[in-house]
N, C-alpha and C positions, 0 to 999 in steps of 0.2 A: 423757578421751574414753570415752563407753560400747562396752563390746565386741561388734564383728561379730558375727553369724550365733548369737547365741543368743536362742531362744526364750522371750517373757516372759508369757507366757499359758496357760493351760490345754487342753493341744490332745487332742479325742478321736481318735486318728489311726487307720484301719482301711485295711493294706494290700488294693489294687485292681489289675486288670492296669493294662499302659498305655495309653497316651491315642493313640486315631487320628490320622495325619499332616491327615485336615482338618480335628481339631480345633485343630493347634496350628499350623499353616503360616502363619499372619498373624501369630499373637505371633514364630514365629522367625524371619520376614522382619524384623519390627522388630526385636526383640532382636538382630538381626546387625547392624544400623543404628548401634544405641546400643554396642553393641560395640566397632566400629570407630570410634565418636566417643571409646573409653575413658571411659564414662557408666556402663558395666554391664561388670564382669570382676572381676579376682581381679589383684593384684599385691603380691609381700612386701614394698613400699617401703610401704604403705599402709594401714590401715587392721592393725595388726599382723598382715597375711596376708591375711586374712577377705576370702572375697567379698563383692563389693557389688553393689548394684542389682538390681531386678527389677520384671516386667511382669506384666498378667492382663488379662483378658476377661472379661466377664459372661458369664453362657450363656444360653440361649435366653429370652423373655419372661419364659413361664411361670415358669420358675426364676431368678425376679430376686433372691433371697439366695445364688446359689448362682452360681461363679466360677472358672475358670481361671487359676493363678499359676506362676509356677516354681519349683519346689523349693528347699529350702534348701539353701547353698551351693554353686550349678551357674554362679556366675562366673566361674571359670578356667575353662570351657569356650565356644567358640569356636561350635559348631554342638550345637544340643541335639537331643533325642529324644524321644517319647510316654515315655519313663521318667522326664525330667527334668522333667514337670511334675504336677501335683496339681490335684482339685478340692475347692474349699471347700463345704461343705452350709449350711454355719450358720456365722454369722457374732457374736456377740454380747459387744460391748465394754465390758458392764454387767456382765456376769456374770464375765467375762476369759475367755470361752468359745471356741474353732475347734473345728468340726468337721467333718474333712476325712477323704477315700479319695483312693486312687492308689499309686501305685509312689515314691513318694516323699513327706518331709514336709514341707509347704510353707513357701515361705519365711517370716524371723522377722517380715517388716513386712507379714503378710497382712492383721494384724487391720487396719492402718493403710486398708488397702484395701477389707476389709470396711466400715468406717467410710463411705469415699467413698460409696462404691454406696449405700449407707443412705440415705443424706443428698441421694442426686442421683440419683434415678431412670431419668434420662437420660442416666446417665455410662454406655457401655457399655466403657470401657477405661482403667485406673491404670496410671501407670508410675513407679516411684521410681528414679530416676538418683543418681550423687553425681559434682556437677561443683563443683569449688572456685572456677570464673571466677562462675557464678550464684549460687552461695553466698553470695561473700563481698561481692557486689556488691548481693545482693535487695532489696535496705532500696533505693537508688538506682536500682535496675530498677523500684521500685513492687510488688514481691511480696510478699504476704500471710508472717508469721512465726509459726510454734510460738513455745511457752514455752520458754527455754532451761532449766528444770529439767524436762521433760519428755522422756522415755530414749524411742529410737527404740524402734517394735512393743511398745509397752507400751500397757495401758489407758488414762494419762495420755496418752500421745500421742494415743490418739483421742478424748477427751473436747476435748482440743485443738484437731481437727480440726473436732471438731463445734461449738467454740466461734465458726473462722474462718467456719463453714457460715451460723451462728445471727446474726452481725454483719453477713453481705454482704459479707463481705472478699474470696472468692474464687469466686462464682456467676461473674462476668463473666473476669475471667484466666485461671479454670481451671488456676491452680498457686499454688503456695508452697513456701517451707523452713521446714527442721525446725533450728528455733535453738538446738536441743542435742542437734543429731547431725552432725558434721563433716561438711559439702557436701551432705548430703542435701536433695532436690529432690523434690514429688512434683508429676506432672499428669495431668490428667483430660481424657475426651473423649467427644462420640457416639461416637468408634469410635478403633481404633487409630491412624488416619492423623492424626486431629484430637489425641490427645494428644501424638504423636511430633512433630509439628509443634510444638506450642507448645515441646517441650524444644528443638526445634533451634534457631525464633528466638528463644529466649533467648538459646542459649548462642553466637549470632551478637551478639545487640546486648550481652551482657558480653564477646565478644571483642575 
């Protein structure tokens, strides 16, 4: 199993103050959602420690490479801050390139998210969950798969992504797993409400 919470990219990272409560008040409505689903947190049974999962927001039109994520490893906590999250400026999965400001460094599966937004100009919200019912059930739910040689937050992963983009595998579901990253889930949406949606009825019809 590849390990949690480390970064496999190039990140040019320039500390920022924090992020305004109505910047992040809809991701941490959701992210307390996915929380309490135990989709997104931190437990030592699991993942050898390492938190997992995380969410973001594109920003405004004009700034359509540029994105709100959460920090890297802000899973063990319960209620976040304008501290625990980051903005991505640049996004570039050619190059293995992030580059990001804020009060913190964002999470390891940005570039994975940088990636969507590329690729779907319409997606104004990514959420990477790790649920082991959707997981292990995808292939039978009909959900689009990663390469399983392909390590979570890495460039192969998103050449990946852009592989599902390129086929028409996941324009209409608006999700897939990552086949070689234990339960990782990721889904996409116009907005936060339409991505947190697809993760819940999933993880209703693999329940």
């Amino acid at each position: 199993m590849n390990q949690e919470g480390v970064i496999k990219f190039n990140l040019k990272f320039k500390e920022a103050p924090p992020l305004s409560l109505s910047q992040i008040w809809e991701l941490n409505a959701w992210r307390t959602v996915l929380f309490l689903n135990n989709l997104i947190g931190q437990d030592p049974k699991r993942y050898e420690g390492y938190g997992y999962g995380n969410i973001s927001a594109r920003r405004s039109p004009h700034q359509n490479q540029s994105f709100i994520v959460t920090g890297t490893q802000t899973g063990e906590r319960s209620y976040l801050s304008g501290k625990d999250y980051t903005v991505v400026l640049e996004c570039s999965p050619e190059k293995k390139l992030l580059v990001a400001e804020g009060p913190v460094k964002p999470s390891s599966e940005a570039l994975t998210h940088g990636m969507v937004y590329q690729l779907n100009p319409d997606a104004r919200a990514v959420i990477h969950v790790h649920s082991p019912l959707i997981w292990r059930k995808a292939e039978r739910l009909g959900i689009p798969l990663t390469d399983k040689s392909a390590p979570y937050g890495s460039p192969e992963m998103a050449k990946e992504v852009k592989r599902l983009f390129e086929k028409n595998l996941v324009q209409e579901k608006k999700i897939f797993a990552m086949g070689g990253h234990e339960d990782g889930v990721v889904a996409f949406g116009r907005s936060l409400s339409e991505a947190g949606n697809i993760i819940l009825n999933y993880l209703f019809k693999a329940g």
